[in-house]
PAZAPA-4460 file (N, C-alpha, C; in steps of 0.05 Angstrom, whole numbers, plus 32768, in hexadecimal, padded with zeros to 4 digits):
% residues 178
    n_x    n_y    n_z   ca_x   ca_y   ca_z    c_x    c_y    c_z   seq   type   mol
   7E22   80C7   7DE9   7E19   80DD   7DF9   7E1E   80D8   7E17     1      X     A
   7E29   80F1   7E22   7E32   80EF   7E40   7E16   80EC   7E52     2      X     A
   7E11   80DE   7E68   7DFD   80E9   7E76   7E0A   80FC   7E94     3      X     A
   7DF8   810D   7E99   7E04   8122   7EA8   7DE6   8124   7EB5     4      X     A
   7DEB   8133   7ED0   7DD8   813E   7EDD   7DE1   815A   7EEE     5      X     A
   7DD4   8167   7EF9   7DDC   817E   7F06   7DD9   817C   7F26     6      X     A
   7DEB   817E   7F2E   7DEB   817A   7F48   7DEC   819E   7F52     7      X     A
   7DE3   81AC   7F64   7DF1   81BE   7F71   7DF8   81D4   7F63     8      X     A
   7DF1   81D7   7F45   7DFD   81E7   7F33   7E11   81DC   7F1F     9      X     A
   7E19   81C5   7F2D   7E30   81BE   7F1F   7E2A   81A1   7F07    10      X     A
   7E38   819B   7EF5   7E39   8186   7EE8   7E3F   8172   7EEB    11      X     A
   7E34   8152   7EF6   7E3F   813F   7EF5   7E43   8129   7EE7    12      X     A
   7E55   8123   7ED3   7E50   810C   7EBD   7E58   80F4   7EC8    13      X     A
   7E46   80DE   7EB3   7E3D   80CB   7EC0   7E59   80BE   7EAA    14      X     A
   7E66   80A4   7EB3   7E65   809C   7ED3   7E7B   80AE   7EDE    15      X     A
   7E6F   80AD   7EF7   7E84   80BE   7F0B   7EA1   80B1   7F0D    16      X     A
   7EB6   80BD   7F10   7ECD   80B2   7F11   7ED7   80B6   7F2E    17      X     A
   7EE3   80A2   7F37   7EEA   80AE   7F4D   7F0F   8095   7F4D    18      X     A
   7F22   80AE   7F51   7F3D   80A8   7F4B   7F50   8099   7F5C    19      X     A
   7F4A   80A5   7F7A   7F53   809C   7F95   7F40   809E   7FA4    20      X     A
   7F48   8083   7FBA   7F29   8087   7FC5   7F39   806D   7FE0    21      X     A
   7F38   806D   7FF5   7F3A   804C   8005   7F23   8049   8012    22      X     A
   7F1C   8031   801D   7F01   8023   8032   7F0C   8010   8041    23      X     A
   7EFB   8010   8050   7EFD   7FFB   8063   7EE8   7FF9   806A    24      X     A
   7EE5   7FD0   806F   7EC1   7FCE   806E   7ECA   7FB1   8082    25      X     A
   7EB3   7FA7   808F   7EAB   7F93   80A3   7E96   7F8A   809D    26      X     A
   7E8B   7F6F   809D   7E78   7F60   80A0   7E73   7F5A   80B9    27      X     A
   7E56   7F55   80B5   7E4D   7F47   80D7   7E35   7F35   80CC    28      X     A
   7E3B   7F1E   80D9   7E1C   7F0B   80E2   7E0C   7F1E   80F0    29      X     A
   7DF4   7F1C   80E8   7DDF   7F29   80F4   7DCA   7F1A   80F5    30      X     A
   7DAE   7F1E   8104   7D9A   7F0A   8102   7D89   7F13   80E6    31      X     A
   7D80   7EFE   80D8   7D72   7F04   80C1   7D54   7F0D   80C7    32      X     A
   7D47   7F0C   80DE   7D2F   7F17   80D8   7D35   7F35   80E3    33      X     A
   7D42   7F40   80F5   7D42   7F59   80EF   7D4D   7F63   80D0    34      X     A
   7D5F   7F57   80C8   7D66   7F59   80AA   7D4B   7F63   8091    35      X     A
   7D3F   7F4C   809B   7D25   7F4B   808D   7D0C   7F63   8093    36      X     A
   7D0C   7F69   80AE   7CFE   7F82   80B9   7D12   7F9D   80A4    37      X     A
   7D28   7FA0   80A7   7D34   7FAD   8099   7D2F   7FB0   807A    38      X     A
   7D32   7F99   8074   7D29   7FA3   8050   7D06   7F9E   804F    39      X     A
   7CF8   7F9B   8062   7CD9   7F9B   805E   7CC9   7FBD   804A    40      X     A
   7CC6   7FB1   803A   7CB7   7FBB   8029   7CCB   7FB6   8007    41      X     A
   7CE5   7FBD   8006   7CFA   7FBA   7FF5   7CEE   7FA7   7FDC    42      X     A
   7CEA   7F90   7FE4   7CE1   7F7B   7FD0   7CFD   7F6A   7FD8    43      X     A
   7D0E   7F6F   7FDD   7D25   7F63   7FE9   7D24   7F50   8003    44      X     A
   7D3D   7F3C   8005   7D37   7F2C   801D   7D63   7F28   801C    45      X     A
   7D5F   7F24   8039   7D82   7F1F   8042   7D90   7F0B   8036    46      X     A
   7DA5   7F15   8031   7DB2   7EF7   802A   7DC0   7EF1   8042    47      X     A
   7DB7   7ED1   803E   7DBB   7EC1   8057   7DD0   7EAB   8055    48      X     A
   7DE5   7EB0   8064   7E02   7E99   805D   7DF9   7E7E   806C    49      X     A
   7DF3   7E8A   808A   7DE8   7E74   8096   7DCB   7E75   80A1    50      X     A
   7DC2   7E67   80AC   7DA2   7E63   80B7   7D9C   7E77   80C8    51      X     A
   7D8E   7E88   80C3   7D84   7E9B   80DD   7D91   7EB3   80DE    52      X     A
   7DA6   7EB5   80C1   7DBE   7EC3   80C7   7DBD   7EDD   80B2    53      X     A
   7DC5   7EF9   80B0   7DC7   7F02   8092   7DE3   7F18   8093    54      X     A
   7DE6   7F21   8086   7E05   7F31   8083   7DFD   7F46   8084    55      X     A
   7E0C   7F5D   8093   7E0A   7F76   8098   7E27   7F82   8094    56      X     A
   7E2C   7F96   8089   7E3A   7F9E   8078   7E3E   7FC0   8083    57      X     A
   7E59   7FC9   808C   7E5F   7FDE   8094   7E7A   7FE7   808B    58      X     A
   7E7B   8002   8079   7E8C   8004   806B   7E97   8021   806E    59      X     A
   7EAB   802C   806A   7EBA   8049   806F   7EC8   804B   8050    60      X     A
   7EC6   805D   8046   7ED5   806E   8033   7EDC   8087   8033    61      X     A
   7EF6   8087   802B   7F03   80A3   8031   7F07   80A8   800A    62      X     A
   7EFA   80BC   8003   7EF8   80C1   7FE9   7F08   80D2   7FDD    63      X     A
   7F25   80D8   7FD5   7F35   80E4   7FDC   7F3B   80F6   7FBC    64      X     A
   7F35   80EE   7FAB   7F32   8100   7F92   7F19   80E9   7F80    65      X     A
   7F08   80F4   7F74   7EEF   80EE   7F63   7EE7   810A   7F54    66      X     A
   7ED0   8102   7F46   7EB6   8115   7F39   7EA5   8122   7F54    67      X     A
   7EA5   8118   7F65   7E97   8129   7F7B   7EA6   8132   7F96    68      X     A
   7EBF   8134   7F8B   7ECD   813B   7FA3   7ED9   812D   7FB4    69      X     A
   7EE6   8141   7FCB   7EE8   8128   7FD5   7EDA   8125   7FF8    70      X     A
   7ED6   8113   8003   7EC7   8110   8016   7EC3   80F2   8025    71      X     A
   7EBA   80EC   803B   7EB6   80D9   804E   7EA1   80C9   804B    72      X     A
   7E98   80B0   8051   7E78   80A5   8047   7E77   8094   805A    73      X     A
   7E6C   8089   8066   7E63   8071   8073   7E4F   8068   806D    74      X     A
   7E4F   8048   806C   7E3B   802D   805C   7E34   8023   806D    75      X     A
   7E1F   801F   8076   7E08   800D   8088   7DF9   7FF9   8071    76      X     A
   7DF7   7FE8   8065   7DE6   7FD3   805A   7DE9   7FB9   805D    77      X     A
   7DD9   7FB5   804F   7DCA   7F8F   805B   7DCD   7F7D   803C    78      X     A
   7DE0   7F6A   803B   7DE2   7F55   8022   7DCB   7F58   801D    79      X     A
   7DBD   7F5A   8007   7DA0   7F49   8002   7DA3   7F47   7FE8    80      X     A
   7D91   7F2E   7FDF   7D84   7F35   7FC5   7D66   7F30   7FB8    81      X     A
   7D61   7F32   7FAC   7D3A   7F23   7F9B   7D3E   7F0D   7FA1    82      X     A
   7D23   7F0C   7FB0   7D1A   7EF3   7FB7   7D1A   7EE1   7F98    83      X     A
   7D29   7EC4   7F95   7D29   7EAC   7F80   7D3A   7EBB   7F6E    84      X     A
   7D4A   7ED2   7F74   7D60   7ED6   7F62   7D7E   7ED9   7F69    85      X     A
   7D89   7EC1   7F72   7DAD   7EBD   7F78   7DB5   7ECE   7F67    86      X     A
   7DB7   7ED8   7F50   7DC3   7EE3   7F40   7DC7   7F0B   7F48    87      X     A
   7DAA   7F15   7F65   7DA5   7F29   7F67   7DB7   7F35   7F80    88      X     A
   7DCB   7F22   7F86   7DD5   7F2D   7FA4   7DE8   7F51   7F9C    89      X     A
   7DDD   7F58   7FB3   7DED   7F7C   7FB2   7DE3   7F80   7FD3    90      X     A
   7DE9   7F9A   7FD3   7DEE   7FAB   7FE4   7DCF   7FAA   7FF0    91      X     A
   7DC0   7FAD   8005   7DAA   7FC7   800C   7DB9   7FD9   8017    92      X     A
   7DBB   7FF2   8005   7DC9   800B   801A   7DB0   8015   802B    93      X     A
   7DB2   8014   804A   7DA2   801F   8059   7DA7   8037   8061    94      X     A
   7DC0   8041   8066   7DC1   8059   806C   7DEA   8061   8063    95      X     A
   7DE4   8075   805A   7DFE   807F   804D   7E06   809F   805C    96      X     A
   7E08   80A8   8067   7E1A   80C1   8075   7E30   80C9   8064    97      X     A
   7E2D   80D8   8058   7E49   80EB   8053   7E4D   8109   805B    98      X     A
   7E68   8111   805E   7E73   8125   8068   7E73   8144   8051    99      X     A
   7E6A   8144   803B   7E69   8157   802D   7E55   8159   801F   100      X     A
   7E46   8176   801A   7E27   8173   800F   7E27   816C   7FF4   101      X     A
   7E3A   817F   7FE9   7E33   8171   7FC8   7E30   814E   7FC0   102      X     A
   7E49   813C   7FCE   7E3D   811D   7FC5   7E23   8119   7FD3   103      X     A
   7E1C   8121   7FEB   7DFD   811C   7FFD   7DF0   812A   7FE9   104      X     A
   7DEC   8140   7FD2   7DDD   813F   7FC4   7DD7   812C   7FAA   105      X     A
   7DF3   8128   7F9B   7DF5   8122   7F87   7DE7   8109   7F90   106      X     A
   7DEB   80F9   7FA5   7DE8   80DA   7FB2   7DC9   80D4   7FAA   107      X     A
   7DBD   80E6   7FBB   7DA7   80E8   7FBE   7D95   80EF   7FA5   108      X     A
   7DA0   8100   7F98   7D8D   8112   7F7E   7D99   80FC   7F67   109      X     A
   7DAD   80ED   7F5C   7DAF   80D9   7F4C   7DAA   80BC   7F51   110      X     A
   7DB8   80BB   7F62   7DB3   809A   7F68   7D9A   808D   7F79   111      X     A
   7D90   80AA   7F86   7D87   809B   7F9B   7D8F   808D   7FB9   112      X     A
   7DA3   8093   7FB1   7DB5   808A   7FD7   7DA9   8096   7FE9   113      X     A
   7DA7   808A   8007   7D9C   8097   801E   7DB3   80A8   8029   114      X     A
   7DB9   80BC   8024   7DC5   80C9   8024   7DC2   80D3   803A   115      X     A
   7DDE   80E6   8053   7DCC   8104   8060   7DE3   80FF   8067   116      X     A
   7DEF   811F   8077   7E0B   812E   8074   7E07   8126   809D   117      X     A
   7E20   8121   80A3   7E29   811B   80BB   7E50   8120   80BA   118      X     A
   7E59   8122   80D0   7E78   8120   80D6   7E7E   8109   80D4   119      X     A
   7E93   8103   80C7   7E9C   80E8   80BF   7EC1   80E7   80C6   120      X     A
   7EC3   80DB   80D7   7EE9   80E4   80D7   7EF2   80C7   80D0   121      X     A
   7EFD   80C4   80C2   7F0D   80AD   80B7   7F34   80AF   80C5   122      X     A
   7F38   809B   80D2   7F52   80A2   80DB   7F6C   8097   80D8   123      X     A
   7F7B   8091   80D4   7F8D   8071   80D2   7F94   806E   80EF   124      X     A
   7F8F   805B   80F8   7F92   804A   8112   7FA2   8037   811F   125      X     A
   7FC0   8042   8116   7FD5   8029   811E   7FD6   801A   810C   126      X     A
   7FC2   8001   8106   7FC9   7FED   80F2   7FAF   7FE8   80DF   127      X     A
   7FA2   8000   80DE   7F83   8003   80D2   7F7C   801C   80D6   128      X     A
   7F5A   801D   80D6   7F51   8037   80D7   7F35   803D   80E9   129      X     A
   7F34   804F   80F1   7F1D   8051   8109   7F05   8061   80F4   130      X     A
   7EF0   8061   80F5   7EDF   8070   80EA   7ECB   8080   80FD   131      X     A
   7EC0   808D   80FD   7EB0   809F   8116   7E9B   80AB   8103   132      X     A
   7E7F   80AE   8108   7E6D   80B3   8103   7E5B   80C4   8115   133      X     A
   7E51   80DD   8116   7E42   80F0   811D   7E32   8101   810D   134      X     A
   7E11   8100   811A   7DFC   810A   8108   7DF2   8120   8115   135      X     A
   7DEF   813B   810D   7DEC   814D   812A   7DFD   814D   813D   136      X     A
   7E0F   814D   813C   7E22   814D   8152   7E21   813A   8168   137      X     A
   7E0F   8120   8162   7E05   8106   8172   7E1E   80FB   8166   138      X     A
   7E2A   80ED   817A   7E44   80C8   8175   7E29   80B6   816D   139      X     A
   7E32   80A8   8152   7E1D   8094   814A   7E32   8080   8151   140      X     A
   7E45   807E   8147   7E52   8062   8144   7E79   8065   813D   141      X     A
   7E86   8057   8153   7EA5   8057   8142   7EA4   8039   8140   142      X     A
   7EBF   8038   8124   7EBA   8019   8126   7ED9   8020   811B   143      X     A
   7EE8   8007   811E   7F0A   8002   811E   7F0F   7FEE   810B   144      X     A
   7F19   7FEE   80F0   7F1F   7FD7   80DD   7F39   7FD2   80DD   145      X     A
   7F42   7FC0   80E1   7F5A   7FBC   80DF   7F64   7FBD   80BD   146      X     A
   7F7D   7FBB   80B3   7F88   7FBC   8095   7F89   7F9D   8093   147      X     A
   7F7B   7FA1   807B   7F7A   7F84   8069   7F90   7F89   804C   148      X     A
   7F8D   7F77   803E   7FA4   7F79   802A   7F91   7F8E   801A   149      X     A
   7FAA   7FA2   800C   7FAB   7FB7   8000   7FAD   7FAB   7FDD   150      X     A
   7F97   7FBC   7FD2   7F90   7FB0   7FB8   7FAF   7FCC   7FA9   151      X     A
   7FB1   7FBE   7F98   7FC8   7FD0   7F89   7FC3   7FE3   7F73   152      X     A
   7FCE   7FF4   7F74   7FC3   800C   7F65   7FBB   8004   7F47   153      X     A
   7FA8   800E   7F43   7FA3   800C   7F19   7F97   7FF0   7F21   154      X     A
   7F89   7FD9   7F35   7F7C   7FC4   7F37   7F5F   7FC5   7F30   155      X     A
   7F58   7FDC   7F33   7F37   7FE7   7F29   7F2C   7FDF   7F4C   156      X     A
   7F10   7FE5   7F48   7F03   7FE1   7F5C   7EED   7FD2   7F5B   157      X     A
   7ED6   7FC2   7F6F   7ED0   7FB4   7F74   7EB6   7FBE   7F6E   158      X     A
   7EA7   7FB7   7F62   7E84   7FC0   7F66   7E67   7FA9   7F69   159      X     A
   7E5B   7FB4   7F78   7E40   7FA3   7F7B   7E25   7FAC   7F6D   160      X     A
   7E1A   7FA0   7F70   7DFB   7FAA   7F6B   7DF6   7FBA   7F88   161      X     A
   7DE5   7FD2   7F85   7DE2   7FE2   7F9C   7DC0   7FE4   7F98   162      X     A
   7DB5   7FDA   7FB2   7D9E   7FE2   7FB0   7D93   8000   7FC1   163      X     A
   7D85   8008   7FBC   7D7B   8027   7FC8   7D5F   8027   7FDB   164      X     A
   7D55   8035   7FEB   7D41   8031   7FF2   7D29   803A   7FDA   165      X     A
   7D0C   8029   7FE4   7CF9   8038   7FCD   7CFA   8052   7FD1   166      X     A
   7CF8   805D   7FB8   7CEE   807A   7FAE   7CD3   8077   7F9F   167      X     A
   7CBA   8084   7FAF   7CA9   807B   7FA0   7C97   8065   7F97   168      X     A
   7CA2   8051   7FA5   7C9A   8034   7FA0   7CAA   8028   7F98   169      X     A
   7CC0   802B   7F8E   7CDD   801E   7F77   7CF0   801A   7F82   170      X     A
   7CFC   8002   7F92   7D18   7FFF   7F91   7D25   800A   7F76   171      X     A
   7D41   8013   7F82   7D53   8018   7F69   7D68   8008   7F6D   172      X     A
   7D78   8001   7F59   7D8B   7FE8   7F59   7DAA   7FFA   7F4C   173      X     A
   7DB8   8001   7F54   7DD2   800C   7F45   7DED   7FFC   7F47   174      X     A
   7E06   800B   7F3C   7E1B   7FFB   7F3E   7E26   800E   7F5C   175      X     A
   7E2C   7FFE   7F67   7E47   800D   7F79   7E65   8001   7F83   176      X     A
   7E7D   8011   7F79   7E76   802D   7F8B   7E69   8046   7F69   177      X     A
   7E60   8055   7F76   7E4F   806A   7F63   7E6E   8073   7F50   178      X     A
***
């Protein structure tokens, strides 16, 4: 049996497929106790490479044919995992922006993603790609990735554990990308 949900009117079966799609993503050292202020309440704690240190994780996707269309996303989250479980490292998605309502619903009403609809321009940039982010018509953030090696077509794609904010009292834990 399929699982499906209704988004919008429309049908979405589970798992979502999504056919073409590119990203571009950056790490950063960050300090771990804001890290830690950040996932406070989660049950979660940073993962820490070095002392004092935790990973912060900023990512662009240009979603170019899928099950939800196609559309822009930007990834704000923090490595973490359960405290005494190495085995639990994923994502904290803190905040997710996309450019079209139906995935900001589907995001939000299935998975749980922090979802909310903003301008997202994804660009190619000479030898990479610029990403630009606006919420309300406010500049939040551009950020410039340069091109890393290109995975080759039919390679499949890469997934983590995704954690969500509580709903209710409940972290939720998924695969991503959705």
């Amino acid at each position: 049996m399929v699982e499906a949900h209704t988004v919008l009117g429309e049908q979405v079966s589970m798992p979502v497929q999504i056919r073409q799609a590119d990203a571009s993503s950056a790490l950063f050292l960050v300090d771990a106790g804001a890290a830690s202020d950040l996932l406070a309440g989660t049950g979660l704690e940073p993962l820490t490479l070095w002392p004092g240190k935790a990973v912060l994780s900023l990512a662009f996707v240009r979603y170019i044919d899928g099950d939800l269309g196609p559309y822009h996303e930007f990834a704000f989250s923090i490595m973490a995992r359960q405290p005494g479980r190495k085995d639990s490292t994923g994502a904290y998605i803190h905040w997710l922006p996309v450019n079209q309502s139906f995935t900001c619903e589907a995001g939000q009403s299935i998975w749980g993603f922090p979802k909310l609809m903003a301008d997202i321009d994804i660009t190619p940039d000479g030898r990479g790609h610029r990403c630009e982010v606006r919420v309300d018509g406010q500049f939040v953030l551009a950020l410039r990735i340069a091109d890393g090696l290109p995975m080759p077509a039919g390679a499949g794609g890469a997934s983590i554990d995704a954690y969500t904010p509580p709903n209710h009292g409940q972290l939720k834990k998924q695969r991503w990308p959705h």
